[in-house]
C-alpha positions as CSV (number, residue, x, y, z in Angstrom):
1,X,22.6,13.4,-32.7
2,X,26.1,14.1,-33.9
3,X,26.3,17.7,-36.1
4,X,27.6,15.6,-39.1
5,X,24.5,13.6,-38.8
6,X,22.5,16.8,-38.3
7,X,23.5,18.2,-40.9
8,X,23.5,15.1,-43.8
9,X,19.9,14.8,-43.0
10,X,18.9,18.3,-43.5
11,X,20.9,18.2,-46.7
12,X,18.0,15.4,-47.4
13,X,14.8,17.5,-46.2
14,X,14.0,19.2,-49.4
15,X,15.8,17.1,-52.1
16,X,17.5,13.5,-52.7
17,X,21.3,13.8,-53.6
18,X,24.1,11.6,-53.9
19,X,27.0,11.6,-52.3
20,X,29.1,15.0,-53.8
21,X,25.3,16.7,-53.9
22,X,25.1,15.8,-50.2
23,X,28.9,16.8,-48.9
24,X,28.6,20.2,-51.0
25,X,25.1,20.7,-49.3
26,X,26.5,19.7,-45.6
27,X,29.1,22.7,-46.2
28,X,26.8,25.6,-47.1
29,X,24.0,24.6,-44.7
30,X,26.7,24.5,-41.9
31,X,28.7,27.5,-42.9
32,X,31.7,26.2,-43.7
33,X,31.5,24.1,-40.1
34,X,31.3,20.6,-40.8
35,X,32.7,19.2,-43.6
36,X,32.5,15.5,-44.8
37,X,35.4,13.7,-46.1
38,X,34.4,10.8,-48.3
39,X,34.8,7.9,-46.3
40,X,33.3,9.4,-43.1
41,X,30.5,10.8,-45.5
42,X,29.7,7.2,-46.9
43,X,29.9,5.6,-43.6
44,X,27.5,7.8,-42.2
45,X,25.2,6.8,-45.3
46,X,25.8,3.2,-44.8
47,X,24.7,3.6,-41.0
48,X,22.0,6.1,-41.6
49,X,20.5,3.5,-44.4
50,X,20.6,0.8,-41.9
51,X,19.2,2.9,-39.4
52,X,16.3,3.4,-41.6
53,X,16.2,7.1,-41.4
54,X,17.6,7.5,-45.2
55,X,16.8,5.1,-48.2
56,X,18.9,4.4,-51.7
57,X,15.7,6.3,-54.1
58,X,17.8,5.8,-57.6
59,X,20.9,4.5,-58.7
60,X,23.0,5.3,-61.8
61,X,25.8,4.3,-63.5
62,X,28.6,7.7,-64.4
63,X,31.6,7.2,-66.1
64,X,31.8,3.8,-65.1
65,X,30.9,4.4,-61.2
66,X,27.5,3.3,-59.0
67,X,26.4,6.9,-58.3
68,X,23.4,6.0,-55.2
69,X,20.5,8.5,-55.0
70,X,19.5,9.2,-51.0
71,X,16.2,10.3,-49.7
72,X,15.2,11.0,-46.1
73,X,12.3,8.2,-44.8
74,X,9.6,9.3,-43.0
75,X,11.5,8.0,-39.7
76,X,14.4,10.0,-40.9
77,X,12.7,13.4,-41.4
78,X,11.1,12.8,-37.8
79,X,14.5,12.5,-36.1
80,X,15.6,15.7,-37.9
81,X,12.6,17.6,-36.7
82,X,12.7,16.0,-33.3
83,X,16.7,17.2,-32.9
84,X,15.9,20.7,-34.4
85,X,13.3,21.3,-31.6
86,X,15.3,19.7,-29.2
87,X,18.7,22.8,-30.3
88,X,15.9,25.6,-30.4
89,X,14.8,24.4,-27.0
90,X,18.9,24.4,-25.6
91,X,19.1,28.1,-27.6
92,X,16.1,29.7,-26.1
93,X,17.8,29.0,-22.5
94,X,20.8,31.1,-23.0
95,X,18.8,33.7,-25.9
96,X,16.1,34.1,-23.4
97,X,15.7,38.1,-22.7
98,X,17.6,38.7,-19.3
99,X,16.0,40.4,-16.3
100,X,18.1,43.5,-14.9
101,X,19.9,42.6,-11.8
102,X,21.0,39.0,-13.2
103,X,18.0,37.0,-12.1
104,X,15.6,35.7,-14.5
């Protein structure tokens, strides 16, 4: 899975958000790292909705614009579980306590 993915998702896990709620939320969970501009942000939606791992949960009309509400799906929350395990299982080889004399 692709950080930007990564990290649209988690901005999911707790919350549905539109698209600003979801690009400001990719920022601060990323540290600054990834951020979204709107047309990659919106094409991730589009894919991740086909995908099935998000879902339109509301939509709105402001100020004359569609505003679409995402939430993860149940497939969707999996796969960000499933990658988090799989980065904490990468980290804990190189953060593993090291053995005097190099070997471990």
């Amino acid at each position: 899975m692709r950080e930007p993915t990564y990290f649209i998702l988690a901005a999911l896990q707790d919350e549905p958000g539109h698209g600003y709620a979801i690009m400001s939320r990719v920022t601060a969970l990323s540290g600054d790292r990834v951020r979204l501009a709107t047309g990659t942000l919106y094409q991730a939606l589009d894919r991740l909705t086909r995908e099935a791992l998000i879902e339109v949960v509301r939509e709105e009309v402001v100020n004359g614009r569609a505003r679409r509400h995402y939430a993860l799906t149940p497939d969707g929350r999996s796969a960000l579980q499933a990658e988090a395990a799989r980065m904490a299982a990468a980290a804990r080889v190189v953060l593993r306590p090291r053995v005097a004399g190099g070997a471990a």
